[in-house]
C-alpha atoms as an extended CHARMM CRD file, in Angstrom:
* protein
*
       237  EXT
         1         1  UNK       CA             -7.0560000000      -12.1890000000        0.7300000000  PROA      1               0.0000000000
         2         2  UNK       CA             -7.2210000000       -7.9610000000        0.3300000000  PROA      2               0.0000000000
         3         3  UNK       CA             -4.4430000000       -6.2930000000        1.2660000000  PROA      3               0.0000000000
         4         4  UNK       CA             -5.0500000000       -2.7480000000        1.7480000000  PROA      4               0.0000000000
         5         5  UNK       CA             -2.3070000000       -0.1200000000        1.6420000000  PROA      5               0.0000000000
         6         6  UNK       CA             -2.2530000000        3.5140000000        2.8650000000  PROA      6               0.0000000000
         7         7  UNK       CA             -0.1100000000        6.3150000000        3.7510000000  PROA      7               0.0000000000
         8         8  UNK       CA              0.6560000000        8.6690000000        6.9170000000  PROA      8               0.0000000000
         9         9  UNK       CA              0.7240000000       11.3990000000        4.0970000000  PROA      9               0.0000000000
        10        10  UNK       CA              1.2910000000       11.6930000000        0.4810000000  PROA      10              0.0000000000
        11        11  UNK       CA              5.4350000000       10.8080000000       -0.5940000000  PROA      11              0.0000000000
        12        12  UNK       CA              5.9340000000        8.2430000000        1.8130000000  PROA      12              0.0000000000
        13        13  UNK       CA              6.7460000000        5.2550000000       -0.0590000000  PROA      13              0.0000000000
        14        14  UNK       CA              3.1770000000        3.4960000000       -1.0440000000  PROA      14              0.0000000000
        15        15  UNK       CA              4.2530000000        2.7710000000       -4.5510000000  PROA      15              0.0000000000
        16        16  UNK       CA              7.6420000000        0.9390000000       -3.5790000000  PROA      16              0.0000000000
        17        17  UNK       CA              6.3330000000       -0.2950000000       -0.5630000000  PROA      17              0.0000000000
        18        18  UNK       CA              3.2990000000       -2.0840000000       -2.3040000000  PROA      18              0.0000000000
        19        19  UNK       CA              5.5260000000       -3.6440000000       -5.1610000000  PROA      19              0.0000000000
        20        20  UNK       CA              7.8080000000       -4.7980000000       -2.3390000000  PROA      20              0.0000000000
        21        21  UNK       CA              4.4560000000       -6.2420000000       -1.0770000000  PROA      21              0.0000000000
        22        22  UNK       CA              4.2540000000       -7.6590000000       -4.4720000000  PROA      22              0.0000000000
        23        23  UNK       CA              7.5630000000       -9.0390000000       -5.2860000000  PROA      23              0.0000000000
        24        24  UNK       CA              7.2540000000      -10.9420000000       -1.4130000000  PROA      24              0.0000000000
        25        25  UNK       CA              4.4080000000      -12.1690000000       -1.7520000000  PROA      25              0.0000000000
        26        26  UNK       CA              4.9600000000      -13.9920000000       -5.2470000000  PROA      26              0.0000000000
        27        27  UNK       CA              7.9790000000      -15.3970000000       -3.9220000000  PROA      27              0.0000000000
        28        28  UNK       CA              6.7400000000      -17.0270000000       -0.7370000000  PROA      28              0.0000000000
        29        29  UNK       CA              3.5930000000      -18.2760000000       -2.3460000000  PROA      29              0.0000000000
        30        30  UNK       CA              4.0510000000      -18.0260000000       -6.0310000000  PROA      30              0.0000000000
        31        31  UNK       CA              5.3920000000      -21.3280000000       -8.1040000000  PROA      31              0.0000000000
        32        32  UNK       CA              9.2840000000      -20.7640000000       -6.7430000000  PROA      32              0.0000000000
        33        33  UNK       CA              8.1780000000      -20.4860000000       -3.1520000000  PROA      33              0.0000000000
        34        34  UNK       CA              7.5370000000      -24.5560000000       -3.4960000000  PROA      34              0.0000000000
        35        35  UNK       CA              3.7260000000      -24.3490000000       -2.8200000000  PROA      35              0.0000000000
        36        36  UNK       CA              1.7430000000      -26.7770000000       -3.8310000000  PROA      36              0.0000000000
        37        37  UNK       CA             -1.1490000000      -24.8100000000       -5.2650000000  PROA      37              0.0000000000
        38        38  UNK       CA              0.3100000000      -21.5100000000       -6.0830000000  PROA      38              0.0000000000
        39        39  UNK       CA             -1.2800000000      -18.1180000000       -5.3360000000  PROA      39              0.0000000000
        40        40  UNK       CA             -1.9280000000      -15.6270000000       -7.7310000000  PROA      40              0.0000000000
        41        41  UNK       CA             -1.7010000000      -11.6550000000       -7.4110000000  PROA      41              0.0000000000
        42        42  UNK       CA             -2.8890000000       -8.8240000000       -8.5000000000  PROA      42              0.0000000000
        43        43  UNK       CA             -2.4240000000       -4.8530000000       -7.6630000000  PROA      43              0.0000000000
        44        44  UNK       CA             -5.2530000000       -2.3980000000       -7.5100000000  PROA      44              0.0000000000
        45        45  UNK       CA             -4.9350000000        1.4940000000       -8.0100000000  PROA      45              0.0000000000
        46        46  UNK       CA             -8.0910000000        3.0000000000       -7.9420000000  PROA      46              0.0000000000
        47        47  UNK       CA             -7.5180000000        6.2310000000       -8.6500000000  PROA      47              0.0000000000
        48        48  UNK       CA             -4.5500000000        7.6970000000      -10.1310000000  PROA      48              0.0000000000
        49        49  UNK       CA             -3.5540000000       11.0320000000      -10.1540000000  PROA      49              0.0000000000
        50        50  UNK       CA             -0.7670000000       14.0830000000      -11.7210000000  PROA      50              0.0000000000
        51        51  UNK       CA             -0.4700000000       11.2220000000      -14.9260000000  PROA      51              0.0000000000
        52        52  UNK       CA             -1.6850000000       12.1080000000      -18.2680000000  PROA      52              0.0000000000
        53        53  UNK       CA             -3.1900000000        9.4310000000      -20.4580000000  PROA      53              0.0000000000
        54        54  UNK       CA             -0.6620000000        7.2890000000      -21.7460000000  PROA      54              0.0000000000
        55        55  UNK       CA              2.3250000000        7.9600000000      -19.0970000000  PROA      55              0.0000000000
        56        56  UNK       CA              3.3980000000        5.5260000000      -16.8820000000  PROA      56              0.0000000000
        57        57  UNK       CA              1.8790000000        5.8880000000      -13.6450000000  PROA      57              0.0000000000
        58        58  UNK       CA              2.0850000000        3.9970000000      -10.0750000000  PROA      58              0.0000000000
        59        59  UNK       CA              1.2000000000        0.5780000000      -11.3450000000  PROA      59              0.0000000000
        60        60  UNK       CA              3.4860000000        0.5420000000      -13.9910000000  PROA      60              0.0000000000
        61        61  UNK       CA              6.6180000000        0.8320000000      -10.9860000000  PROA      61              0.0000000000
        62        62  UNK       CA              4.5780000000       -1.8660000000       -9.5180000000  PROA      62              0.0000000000
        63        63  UNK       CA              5.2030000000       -4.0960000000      -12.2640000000  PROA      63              0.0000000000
        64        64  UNK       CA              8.6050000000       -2.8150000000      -13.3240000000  PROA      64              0.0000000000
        65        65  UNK       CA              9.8160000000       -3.7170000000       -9.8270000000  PROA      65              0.0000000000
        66        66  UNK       CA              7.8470000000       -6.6630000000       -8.9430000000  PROA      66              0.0000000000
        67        67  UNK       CA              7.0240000000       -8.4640000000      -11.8750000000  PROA      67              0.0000000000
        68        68  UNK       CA              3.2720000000       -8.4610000000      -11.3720000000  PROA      68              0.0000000000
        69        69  UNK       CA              1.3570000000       -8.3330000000      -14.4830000000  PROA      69              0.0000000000
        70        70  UNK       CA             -2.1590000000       -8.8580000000      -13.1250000000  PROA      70              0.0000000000
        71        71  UNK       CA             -2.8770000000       -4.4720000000      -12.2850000000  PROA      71              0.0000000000
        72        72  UNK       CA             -6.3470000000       -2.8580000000      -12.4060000000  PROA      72              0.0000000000
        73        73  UNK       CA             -6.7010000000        1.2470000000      -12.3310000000  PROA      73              0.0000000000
        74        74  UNK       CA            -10.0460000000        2.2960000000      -12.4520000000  PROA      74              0.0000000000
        75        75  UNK       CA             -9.1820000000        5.8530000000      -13.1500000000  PROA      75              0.0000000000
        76        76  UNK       CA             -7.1630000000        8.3730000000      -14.4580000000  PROA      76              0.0000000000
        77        77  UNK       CA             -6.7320000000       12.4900000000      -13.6240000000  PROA      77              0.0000000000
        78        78  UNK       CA             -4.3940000000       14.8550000000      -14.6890000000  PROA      78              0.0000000000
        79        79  UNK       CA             -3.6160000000       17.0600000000      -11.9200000000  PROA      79              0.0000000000
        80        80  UNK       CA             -1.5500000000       15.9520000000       -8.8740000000  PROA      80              0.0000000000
        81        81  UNK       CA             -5.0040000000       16.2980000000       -6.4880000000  PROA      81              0.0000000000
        82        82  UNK       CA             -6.8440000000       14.1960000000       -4.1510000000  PROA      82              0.0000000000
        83        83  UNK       CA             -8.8110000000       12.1020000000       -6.7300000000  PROA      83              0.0000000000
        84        84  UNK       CA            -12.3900000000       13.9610000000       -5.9730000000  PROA      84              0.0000000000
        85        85  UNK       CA            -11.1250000000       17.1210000000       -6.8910000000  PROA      85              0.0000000000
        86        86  UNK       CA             -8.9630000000       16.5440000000       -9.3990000000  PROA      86              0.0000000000
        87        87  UNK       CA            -11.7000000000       14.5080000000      -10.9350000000  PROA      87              0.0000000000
        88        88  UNK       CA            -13.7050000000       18.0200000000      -10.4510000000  PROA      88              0.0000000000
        89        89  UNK       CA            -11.2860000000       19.7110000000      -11.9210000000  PROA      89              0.0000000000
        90        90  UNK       CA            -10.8950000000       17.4340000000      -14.9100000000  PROA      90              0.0000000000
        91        91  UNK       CA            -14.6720000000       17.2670000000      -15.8510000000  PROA      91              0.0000000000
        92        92  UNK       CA            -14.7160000000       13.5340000000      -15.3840000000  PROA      92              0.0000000000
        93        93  UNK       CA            -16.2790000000       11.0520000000      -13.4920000000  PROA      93              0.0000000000
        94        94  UNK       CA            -15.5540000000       10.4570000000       -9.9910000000  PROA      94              0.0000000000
        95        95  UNK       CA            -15.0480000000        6.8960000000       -8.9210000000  PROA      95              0.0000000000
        96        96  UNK       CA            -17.9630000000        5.2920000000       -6.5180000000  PROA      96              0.0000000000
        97        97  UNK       CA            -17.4940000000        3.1990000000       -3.9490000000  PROA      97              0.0000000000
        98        98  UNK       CA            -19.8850000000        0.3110000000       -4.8210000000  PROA      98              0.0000000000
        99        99  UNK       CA            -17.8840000000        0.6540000000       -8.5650000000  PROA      99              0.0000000000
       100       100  UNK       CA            -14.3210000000        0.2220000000       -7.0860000000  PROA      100             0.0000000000
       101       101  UNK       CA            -15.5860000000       -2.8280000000       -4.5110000000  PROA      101             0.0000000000
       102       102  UNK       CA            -17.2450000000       -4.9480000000       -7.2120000000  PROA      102             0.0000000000
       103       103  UNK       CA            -13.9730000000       -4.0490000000       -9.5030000000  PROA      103             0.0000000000
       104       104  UNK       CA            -11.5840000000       -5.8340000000       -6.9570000000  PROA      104             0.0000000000
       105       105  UNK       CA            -14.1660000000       -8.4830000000       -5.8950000000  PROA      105             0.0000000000
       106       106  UNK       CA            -14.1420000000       -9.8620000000       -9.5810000000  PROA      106             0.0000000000
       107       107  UNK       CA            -10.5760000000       -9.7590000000      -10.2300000000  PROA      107             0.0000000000
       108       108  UNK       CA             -9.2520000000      -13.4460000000      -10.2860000000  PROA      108             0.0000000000
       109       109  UNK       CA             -6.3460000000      -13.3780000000       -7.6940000000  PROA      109             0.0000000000
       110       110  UNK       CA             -6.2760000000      -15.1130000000       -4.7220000000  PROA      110             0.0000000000
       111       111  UNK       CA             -3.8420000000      -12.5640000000       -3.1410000000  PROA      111             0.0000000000
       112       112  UNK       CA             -5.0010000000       -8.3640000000       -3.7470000000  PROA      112             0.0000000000
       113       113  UNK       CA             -3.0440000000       -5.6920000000       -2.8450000000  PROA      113             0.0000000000
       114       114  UNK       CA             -5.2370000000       -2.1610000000       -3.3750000000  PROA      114             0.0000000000
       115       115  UNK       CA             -2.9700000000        0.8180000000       -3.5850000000  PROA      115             0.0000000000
       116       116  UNK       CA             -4.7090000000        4.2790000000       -1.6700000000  PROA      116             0.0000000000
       117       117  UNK       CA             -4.2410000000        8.0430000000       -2.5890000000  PROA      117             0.0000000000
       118       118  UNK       CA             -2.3510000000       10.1170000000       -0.3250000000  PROA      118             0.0000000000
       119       119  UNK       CA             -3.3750000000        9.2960000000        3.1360000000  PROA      119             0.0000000000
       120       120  UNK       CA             -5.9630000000        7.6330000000        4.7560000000  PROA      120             0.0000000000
       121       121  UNK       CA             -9.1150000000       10.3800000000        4.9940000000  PROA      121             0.0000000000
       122       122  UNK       CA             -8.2080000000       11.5670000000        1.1900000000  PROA      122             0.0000000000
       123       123  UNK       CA            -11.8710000000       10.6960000000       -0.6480000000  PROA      123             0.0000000000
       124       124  UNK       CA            -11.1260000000        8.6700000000       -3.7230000000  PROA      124             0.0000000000
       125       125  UNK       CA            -14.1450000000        9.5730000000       -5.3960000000  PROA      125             0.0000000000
       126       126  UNK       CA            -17.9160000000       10.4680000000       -4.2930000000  PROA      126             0.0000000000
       127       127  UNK       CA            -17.5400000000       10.7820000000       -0.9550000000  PROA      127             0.0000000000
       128       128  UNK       CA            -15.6970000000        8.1930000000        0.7170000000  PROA      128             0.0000000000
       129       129  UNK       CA            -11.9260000000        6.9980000000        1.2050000000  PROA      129             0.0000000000
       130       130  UNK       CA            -10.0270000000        3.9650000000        2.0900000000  PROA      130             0.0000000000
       131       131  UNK       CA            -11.7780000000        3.3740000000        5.4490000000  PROA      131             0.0000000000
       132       132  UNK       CA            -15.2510000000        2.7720000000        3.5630000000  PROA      132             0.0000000000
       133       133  UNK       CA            -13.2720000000        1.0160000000        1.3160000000  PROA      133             0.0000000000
       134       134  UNK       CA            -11.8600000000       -1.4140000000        3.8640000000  PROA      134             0.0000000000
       135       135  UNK       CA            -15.2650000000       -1.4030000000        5.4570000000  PROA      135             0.0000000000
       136       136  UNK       CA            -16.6640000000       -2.5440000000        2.4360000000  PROA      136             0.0000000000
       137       137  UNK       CA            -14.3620000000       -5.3630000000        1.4370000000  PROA      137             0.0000000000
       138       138  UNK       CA            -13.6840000000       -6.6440000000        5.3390000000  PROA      138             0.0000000000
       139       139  UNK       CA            -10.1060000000       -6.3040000000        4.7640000000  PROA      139             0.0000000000
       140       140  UNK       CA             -6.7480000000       -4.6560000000        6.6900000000  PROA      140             0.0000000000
       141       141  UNK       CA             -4.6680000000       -2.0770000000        6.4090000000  PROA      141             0.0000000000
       142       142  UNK       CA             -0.9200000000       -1.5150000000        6.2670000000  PROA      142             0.0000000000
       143       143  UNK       CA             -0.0280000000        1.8870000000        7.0960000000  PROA      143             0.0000000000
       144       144  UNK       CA              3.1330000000        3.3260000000        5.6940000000  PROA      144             0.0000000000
       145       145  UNK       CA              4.9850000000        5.9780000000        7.5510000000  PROA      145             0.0000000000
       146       146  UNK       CA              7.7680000000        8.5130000000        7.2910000000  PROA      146             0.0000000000
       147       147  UNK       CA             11.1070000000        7.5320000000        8.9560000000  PROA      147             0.0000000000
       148       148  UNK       CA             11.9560000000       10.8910000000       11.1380000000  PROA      148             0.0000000000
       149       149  UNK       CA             10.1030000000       13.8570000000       12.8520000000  PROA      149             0.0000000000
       150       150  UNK       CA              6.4250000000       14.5890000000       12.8830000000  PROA      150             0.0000000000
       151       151  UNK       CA              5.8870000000       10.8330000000       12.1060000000  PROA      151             0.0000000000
       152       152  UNK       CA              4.5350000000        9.8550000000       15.4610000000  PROA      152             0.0000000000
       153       153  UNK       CA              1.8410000000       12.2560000000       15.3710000000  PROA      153             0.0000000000
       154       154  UNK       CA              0.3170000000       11.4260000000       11.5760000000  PROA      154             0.0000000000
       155       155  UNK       CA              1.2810000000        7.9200000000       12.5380000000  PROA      155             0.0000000000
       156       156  UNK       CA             -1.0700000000        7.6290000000       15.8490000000  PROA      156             0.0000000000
       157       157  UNK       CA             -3.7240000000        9.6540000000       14.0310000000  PROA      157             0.0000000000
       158       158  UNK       CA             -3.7760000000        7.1070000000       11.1610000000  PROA      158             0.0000000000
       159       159  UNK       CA             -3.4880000000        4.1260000000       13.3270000000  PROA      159             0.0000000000
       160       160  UNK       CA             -6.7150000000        5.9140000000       15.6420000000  PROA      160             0.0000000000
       161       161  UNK       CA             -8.7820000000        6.4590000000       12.8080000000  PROA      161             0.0000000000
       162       162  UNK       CA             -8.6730000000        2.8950000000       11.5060000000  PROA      162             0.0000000000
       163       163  UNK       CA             -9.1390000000        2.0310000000       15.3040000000  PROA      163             0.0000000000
       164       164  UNK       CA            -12.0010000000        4.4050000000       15.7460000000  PROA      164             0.0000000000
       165       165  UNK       CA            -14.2070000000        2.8560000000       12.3210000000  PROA      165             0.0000000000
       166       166  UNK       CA            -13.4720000000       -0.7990000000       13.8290000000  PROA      166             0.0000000000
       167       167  UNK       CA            -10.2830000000       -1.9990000000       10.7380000000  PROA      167             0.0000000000
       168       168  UNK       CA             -7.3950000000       -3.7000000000       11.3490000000  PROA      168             0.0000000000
       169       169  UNK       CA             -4.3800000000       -2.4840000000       11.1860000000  PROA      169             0.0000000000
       170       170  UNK       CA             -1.9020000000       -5.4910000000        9.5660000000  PROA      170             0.0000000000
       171       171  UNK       CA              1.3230000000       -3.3260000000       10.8140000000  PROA      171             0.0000000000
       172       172  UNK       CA              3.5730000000       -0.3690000000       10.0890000000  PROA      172             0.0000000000
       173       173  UNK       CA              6.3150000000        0.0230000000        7.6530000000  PROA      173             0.0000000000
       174       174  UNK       CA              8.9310000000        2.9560000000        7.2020000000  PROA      174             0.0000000000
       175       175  UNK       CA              8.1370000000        3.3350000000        3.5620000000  PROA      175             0.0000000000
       176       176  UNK       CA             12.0500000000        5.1260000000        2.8070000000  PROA      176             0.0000000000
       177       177  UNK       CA             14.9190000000        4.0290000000        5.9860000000  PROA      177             0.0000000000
       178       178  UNK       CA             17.6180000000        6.2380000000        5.6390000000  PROA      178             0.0000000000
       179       179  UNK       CA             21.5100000000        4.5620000000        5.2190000000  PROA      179             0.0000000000
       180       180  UNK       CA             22.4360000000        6.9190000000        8.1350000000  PROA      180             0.0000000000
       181       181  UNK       CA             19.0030000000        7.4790000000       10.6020000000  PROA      181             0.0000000000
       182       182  UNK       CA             19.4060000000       10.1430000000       12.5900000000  PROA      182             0.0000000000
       183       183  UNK       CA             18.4900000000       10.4260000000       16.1790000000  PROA      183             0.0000000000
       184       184  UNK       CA             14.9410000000       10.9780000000       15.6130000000  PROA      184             0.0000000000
       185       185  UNK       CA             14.5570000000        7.7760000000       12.9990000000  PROA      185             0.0000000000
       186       186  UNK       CA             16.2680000000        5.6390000000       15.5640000000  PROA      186             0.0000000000
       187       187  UNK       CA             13.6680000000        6.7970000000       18.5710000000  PROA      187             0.0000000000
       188       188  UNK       CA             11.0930000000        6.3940000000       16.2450000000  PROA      188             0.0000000000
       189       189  UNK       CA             11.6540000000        2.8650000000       15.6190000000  PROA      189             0.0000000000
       190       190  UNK       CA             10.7290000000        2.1260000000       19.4710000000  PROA      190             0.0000000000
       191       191  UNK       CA              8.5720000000        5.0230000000       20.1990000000  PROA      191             0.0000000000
       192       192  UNK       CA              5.7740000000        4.2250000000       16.8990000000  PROA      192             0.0000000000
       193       193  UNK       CA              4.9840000000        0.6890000000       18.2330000000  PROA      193             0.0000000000
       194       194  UNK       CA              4.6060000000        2.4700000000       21.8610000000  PROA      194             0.0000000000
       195       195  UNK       CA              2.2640000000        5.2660000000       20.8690000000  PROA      195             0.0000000000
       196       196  UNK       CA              0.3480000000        3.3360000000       18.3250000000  PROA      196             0.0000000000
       197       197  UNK       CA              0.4890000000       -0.1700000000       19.7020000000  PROA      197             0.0000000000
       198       198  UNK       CA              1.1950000000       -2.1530000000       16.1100000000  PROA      198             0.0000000000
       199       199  UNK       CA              4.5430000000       -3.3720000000       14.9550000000  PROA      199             0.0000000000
       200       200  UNK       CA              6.7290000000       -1.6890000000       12.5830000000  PROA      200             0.0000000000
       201       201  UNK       CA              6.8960000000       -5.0730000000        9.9060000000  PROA      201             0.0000000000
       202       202  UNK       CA              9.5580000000       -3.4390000000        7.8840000000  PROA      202             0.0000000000
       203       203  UNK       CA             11.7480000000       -1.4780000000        6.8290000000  PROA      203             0.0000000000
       204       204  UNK       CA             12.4580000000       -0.0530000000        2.9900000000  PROA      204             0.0000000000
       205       205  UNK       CA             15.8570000000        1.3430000000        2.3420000000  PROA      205             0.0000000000
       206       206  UNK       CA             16.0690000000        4.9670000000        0.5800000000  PROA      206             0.0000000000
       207       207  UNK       CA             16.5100000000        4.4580000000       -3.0930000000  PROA      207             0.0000000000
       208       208  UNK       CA             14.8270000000        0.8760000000       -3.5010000000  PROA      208             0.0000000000
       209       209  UNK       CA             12.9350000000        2.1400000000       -6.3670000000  PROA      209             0.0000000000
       210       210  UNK       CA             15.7730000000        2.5930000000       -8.4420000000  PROA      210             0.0000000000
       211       211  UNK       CA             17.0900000000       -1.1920000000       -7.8200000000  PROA      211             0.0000000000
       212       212  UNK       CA             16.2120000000       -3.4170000000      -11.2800000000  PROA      212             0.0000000000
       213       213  UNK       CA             13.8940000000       -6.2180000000      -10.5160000000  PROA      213             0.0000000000
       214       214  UNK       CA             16.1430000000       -8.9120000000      -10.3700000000  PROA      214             0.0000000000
       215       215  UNK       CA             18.0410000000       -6.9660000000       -7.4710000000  PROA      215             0.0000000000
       216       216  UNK       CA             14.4260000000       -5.6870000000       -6.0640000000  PROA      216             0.0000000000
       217       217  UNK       CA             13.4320000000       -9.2540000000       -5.9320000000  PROA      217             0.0000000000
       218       218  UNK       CA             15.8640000000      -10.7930000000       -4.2120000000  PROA      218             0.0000000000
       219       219  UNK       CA             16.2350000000       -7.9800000000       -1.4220000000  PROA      219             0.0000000000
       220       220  UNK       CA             12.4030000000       -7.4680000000       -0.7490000000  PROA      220             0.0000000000
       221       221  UNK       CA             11.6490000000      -10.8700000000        1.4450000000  PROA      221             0.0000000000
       222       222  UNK       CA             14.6890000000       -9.0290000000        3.7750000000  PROA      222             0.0000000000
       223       223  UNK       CA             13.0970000000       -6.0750000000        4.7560000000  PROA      223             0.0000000000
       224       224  UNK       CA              9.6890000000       -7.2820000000        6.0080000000  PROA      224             0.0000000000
       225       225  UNK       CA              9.6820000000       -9.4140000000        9.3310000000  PROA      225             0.0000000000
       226       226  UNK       CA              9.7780000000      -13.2580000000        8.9520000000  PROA      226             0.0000000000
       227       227  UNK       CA              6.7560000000      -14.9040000000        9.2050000000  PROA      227             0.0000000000
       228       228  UNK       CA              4.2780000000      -11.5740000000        9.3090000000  PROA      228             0.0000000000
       229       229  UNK       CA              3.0340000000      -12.1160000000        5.7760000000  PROA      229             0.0000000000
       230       230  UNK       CA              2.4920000000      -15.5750000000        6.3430000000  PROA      230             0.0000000000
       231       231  UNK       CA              0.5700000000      -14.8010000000        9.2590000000  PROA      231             0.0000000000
       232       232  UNK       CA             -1.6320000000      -12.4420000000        7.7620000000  PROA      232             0.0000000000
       233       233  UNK       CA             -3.1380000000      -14.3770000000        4.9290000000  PROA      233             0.0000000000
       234       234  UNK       CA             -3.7100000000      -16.7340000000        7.4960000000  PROA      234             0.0000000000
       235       235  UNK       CA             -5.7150000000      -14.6920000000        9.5450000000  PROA      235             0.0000000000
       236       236  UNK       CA             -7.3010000000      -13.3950000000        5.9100000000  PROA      236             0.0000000000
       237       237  UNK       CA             -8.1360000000      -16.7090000000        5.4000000000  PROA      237             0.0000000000
């Protein structure tokens, strides 16, 4: 199964979500989940950008959270830009598409979760973002979305545009829930199923990302709804 995971905008919670995705999915189908053949994983970033060779960058929060070892990024740029232009900007190669679908078809894992840039229409490298992507390698998308105002409108655009080029969307997850929502973050909760018509499938609380992993393990499972992961690597296959 390919798990693909994208953003209503950049700063919404990808990175925590997706290492949330991580830490849940090792745990209902990894060796302690009692399965007889246990999955593995593995976590794509294709393109990572605003980290300088040598810093820690996205995947590395993947793994300090989730305990996931198995990571791939396929490239690196040093200014905090959509991925074509900082890779412009850099003098370096963009990425290609057929480059970064043969990259996570030969990884070994029997669950991947691929990591965007920004939002949904940002190109990741010569001309063509996470829609060709998903195109490419038949697989969903989970859409992470701000909590409060202006969140229905970039969330229905996202949720159209996936709709529009024929991709499934796997569900909706408030990538940072507030300890005190306000009125808008409580509407939203109804209204962003109504005006997109996909389920919110969880909820992150502000400030996961600073939890250790043993603490960040045992509370992920709690904020996704019971039974949708299962249900998706079904469908996947």
């Amino acid at each position: 199964m390919i798990l693909l995971v994208t953003g209503t905008s950049t700063g919404v919670g990808k990175t925590v979500v997706t290492a949330a995705l991580a830490a849940m999915t090792v745990r209902e189908f990894g060796p302690q989940g009692g399965q007889t053949h246990a999955r593995s994983v593995a976590v794509v970033k294709p393109a990572q950008t605003g980290v300088l060779p040598g810093e820690p960058g996205d995947l590395e929060d993947i793994t300090r959270l989730s305990g996931v070892t198995s990571t791939l990024e396929l490239a690196r740029y040093p200014d905090p830009l959509a991925p074509d232009t900082a890779a412009r900007r850099a003098g370096l190669r963009p990425l290609t598409l057929d480059h970064v679908v043969s990259s996570i078809r030969d990884l070994d894992a029997d669950i991947t979760i691929v990591e965007g840039a920004g939002g949904l229409l940002v190109r990741l490298g010569e001309e063509f973002t996470l829609i060709d992507l998903a195109h490419e390698l038949e697989a969903p998308v989970l859409v992470v979305a701000a909590a409060g105002l202006g969140t229905l409108n970039h969330t229905e655009l996202t949720v159209q545009a996936l709709d529009n080029a024929g991709i499934t969307c796997s569900g909706l997850v408030i990538g940072s829930w507030p300890a005190d929502p306000d009125l808008a973050a409580r509407c939203n909760l109804i209204d962003l199923p109504r005006v997109t018509g996909v389920d919110i499938v969880g909820r992150i609380p502000e400030g996961s990302g600073a939890l250790d992993r043993a603490q960040f393990l045992a509370a992920a499972p709690n904020w996704f709804d019971p039974g949708w992961l299962p249900n998706a690597v079904a469908k996947a296959g």
